[in-house]
DSSP file (Angstrom, degrees, kcal/mol; ACC not computed):
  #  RESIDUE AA STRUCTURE BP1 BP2  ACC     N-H-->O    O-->H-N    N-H-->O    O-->H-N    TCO  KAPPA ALPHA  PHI   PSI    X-CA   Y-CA   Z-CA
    1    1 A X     >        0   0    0      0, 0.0     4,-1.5     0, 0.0     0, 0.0   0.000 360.0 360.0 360.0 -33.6  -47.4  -21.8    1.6
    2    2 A X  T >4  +     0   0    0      2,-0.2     3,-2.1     1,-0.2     5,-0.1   0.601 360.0  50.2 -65.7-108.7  -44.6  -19.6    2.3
    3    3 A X  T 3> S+     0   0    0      1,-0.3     4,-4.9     2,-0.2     5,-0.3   0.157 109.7  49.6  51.8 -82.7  -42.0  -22.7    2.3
    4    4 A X  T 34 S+     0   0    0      2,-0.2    -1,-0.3     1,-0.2     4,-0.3   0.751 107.5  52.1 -58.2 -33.5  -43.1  -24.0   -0.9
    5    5 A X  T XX S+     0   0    0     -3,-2.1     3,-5.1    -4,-1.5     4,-1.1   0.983 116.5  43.7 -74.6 -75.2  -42.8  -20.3   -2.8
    6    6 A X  H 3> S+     0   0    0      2,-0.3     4,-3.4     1,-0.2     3,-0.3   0.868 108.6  56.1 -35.8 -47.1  -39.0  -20.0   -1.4
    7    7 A X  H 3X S+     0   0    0     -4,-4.9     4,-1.0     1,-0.3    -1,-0.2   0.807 113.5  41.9 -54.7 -15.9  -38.2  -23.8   -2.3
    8    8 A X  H <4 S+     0   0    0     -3,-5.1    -2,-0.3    -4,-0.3    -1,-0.3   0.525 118.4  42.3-117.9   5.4  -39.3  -22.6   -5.9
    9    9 A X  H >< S+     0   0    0     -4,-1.1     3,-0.8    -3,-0.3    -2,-0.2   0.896 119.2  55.1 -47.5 -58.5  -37.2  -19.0   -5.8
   10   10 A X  H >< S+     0   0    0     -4,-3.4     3,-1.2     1,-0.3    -2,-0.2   0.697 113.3  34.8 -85.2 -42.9  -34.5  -21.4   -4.1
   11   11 A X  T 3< S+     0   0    0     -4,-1.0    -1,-0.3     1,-0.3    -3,-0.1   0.441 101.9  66.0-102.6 -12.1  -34.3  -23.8   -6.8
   12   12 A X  T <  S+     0   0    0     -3,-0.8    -1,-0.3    -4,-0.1     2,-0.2   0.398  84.1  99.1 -99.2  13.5  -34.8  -22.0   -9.9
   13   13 A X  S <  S-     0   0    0     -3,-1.2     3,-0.1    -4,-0.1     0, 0.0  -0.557  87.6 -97.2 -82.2-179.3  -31.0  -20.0   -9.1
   14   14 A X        -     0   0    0     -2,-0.2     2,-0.3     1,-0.1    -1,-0.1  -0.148  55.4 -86.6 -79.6 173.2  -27.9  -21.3  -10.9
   15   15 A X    >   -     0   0    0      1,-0.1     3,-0.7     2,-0.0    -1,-0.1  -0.641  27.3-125.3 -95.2 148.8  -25.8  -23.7   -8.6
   16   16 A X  T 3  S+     0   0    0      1,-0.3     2,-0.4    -2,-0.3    -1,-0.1   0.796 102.3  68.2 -67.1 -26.6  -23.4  -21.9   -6.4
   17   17 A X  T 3   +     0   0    0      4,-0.1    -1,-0.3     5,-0.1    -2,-0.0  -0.546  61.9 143.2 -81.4  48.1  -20.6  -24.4   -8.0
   18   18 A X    <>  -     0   0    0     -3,-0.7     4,-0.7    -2,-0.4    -2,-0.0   0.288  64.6-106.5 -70.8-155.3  -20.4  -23.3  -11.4
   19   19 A X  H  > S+     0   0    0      2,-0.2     4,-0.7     3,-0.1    -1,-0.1   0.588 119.9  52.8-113.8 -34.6  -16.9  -23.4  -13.0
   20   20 A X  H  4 S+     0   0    0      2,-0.2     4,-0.1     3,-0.1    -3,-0.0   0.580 121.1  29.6 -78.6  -9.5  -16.6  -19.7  -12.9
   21   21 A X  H >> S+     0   0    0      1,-0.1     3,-1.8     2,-0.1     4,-0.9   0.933 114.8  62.7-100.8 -47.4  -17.4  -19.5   -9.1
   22   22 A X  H 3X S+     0   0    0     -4,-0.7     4,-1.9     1,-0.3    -2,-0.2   0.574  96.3  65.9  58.1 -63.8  -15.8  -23.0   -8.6
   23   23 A X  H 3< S+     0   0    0     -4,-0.7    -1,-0.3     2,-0.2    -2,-0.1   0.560  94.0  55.3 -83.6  -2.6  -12.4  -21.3   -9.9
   24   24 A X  H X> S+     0   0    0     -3,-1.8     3,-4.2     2,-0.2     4,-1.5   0.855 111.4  36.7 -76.7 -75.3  -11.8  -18.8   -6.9
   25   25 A X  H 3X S+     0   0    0     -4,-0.9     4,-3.5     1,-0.3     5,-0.3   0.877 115.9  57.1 -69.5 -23.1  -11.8  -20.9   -4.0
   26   26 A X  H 3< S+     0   0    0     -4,-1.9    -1,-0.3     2,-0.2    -2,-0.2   0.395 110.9  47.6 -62.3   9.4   -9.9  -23.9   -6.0
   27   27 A X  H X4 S+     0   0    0     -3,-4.2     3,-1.0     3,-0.1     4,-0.5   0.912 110.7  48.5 -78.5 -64.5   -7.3  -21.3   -6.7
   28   28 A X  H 3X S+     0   0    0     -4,-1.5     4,-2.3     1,-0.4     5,-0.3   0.677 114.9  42.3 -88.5 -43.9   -7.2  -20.2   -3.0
   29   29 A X  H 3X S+     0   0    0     -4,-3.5     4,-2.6     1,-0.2    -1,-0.4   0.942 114.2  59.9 -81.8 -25.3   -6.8  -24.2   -1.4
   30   30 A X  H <> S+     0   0    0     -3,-1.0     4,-1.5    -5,-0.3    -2,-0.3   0.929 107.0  37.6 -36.7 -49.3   -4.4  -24.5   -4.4
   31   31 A X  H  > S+     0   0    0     -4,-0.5     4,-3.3     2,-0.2     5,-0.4   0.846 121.3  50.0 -72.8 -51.4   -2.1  -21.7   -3.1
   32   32 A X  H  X S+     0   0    0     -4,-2.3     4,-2.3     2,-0.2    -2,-0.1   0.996 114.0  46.2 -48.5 -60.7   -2.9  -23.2    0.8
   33   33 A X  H >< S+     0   0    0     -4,-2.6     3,-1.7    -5,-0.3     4,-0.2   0.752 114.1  41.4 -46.3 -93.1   -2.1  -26.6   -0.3
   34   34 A X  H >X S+     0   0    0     -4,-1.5     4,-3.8     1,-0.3     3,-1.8   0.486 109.1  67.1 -54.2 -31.7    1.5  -26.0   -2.3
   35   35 A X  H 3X>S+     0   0    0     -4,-3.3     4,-2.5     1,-0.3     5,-0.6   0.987 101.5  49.9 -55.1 -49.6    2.6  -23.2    0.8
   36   36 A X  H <<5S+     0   0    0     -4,-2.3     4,-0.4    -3,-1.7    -1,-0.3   0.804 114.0  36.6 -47.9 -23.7    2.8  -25.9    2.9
   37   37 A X  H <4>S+     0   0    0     -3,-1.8     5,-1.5    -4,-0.2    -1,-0.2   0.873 121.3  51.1 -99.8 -33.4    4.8  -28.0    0.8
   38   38 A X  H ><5S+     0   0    0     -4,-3.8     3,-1.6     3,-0.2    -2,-0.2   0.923 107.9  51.3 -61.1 -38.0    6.8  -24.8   -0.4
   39   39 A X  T 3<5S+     0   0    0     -4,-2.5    -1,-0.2     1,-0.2    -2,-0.1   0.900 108.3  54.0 -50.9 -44.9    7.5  -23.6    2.9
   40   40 A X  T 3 <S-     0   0    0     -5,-0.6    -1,-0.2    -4,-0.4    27,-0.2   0.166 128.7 -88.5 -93.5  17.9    8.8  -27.1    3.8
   41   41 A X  T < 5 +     0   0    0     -3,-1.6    18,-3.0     1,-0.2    19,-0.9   0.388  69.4 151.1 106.3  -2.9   11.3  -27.2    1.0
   42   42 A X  B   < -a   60   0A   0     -5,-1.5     2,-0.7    16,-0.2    -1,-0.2  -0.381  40.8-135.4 -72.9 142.5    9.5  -28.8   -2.5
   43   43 A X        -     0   0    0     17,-1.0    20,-0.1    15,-0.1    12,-0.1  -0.759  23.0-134.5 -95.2 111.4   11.0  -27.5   -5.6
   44   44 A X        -     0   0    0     -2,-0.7    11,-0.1     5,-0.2    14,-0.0  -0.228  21.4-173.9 -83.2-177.4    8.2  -26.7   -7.9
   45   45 A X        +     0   0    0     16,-0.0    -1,-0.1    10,-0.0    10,-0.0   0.743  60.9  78.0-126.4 -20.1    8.1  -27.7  -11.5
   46   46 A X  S  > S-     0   0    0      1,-0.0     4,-1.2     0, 0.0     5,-0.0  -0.221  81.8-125.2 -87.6 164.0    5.3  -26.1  -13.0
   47   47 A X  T  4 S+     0   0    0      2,-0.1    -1,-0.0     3,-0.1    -3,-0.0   0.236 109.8  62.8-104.3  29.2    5.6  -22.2  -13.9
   48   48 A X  T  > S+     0   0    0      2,-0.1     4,-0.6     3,-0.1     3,-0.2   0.597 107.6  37.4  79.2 -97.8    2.5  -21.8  -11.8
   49   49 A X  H >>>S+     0   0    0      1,-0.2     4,-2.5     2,-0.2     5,-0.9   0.855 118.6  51.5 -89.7 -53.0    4.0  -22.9   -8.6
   50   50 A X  H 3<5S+     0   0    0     -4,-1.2    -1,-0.2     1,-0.2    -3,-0.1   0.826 111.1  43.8 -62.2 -22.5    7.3  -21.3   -9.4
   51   51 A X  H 345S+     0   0    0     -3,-0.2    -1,-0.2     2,-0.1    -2,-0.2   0.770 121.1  44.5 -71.1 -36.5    6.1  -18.0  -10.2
   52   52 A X  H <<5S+     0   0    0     -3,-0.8    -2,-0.2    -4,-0.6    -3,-0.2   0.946 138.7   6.3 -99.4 -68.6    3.9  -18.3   -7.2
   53   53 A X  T  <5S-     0   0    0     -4,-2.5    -3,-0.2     3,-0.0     2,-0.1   0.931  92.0-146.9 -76.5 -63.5    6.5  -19.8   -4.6
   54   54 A X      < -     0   0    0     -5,-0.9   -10,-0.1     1,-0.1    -3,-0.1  -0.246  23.5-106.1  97.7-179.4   10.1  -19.6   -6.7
   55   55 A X  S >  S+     0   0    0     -2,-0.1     3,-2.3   -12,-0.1    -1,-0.1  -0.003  73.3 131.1-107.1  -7.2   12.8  -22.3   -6.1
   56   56 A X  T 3  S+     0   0    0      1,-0.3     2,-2.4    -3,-0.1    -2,-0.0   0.218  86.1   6.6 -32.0-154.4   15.2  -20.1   -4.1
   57   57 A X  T 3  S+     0   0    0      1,-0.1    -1,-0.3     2,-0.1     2,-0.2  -0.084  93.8 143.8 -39.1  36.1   15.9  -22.4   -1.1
   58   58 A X    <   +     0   0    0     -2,-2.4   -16,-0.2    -3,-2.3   -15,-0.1  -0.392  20.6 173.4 -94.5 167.1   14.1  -25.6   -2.2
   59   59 A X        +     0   0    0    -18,-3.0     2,-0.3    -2,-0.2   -17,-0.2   0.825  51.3  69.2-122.6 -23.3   15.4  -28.8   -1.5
   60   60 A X  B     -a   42   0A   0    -19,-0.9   -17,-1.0     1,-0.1    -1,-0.2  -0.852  43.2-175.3-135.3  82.3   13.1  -31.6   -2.3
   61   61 A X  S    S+     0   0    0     -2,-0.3     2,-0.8   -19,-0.2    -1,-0.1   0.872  81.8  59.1 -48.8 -40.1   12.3  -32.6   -6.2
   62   62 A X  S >  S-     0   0    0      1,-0.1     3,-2.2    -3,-0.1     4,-0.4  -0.794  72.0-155.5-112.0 128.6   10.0  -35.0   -5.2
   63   63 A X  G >  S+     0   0    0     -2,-0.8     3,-0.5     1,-0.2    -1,-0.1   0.817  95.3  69.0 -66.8  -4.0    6.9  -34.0   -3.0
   64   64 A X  G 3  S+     0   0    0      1,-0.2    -1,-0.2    -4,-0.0    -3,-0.0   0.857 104.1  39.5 -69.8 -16.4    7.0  -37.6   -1.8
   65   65 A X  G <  S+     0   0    0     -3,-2.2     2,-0.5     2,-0.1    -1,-0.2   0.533  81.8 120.9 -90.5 -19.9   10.0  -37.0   -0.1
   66   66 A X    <   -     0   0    0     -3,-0.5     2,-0.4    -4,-0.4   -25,-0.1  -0.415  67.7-127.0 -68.7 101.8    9.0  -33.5    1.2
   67   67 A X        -     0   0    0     -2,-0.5     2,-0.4   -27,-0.2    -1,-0.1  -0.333  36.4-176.9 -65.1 104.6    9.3  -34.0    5.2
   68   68 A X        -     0   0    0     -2,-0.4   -31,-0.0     4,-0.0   -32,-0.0  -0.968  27.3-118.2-131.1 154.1    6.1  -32.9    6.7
   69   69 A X     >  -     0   0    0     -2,-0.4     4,-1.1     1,-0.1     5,-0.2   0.276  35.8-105.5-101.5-175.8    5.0  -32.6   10.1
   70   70 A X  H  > S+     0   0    0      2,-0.2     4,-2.0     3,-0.1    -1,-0.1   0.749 125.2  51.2-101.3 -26.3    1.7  -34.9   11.5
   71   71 A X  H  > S+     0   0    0      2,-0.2     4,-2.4     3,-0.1    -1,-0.1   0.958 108.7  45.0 -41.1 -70.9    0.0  -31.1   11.2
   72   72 A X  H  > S+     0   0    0      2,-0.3     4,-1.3     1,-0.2     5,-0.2   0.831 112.6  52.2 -47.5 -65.5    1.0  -30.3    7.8
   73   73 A X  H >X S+     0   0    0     -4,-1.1     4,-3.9     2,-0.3     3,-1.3   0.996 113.4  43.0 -37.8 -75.7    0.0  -33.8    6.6
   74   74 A X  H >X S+     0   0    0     -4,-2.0     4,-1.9     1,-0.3     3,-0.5   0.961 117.5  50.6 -48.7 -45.7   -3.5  -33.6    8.1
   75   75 A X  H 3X S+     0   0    0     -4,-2.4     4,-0.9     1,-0.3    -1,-0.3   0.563 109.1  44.9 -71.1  -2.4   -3.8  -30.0    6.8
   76   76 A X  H <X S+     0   0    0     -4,-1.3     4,-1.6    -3,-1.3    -1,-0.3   0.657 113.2  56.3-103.3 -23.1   -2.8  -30.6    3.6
   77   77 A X  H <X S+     0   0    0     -4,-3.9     4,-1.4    -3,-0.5    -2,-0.2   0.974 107.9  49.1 -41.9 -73.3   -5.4  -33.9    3.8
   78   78 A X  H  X S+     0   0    0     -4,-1.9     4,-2.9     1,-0.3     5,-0.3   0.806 110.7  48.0 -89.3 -41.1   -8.2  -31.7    4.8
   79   79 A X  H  X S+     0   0    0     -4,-0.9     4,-2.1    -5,-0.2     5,-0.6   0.984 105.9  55.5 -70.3 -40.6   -7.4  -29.3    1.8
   80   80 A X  H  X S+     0   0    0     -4,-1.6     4,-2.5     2,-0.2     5,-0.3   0.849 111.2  54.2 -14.9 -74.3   -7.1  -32.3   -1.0
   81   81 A X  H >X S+     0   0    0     -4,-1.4     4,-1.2     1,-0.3     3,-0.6   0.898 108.7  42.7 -18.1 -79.4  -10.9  -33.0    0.6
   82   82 A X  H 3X S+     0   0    0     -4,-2.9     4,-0.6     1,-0.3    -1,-0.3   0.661 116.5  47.9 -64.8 -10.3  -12.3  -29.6    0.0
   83   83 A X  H 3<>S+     0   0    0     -4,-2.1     5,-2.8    -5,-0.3    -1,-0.3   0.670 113.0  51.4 -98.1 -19.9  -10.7  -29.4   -3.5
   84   84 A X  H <<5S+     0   0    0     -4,-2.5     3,-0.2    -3,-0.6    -2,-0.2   0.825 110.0  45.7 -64.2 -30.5  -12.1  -32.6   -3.9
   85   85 A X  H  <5S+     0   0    0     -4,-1.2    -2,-0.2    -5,-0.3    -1,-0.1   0.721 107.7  61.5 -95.3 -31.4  -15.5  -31.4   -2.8
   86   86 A X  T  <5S-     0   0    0     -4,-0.6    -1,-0.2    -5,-0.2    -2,-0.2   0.336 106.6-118.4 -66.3 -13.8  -15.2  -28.3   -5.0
   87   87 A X  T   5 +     0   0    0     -3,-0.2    -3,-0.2    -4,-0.2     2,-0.2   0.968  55.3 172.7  74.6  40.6  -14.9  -30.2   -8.2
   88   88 A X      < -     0   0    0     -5,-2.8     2,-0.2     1,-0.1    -1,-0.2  -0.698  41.3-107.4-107.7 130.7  -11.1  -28.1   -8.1
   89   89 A X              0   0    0     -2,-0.2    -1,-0.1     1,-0.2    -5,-0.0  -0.391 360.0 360.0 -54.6 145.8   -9.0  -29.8  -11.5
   90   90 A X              0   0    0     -2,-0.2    -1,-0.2    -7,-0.0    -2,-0.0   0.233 360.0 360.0 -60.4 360.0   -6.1  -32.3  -10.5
């Protein structure tokens, strides 16, 4: 009996994803993702990314080009996922 009274507390709260909660943690793997590529030399273009990183020492206009390590790669794979998995905007 208990079970069944928590499943119906549990399921009448909002979803944990909303767009306002939703926009925190896609900031925060935004900011993960683009240090890696700023740290490793991408020039950003957006004012966004420049505000957030600058262009002081960058090197690389295009992130395809942006030389990254087999680490970096996976870790920037893994965030892509979890912004994926987040609903996080493109």
């Amino acid at each position: 009996m208990r079970a069944l009274a928590l499943a119906s507390v549990l399921a009448a709260l909002p979803p944990l994803c909303t767009p306002a909660r939703a926009e925190f943690p896609c900031d925060e793997l935004w900011g993960e993702r683009n240090a890696v590529y700023g740290e490793a030399g991408y020039c950003f273009r957006t004012p966004r990314g420049i505000k957030a990183f600058g262009n002081a020492d960058c090197r690389y206009d295009d992130i395809a080009d942006v030389p990254l390590s087999a680490r970096d790669r996976a870790k920037v794979a893994e965030i892509q996922r979890q912004e994926r998995a987040a609903g996080c905007p493109r």
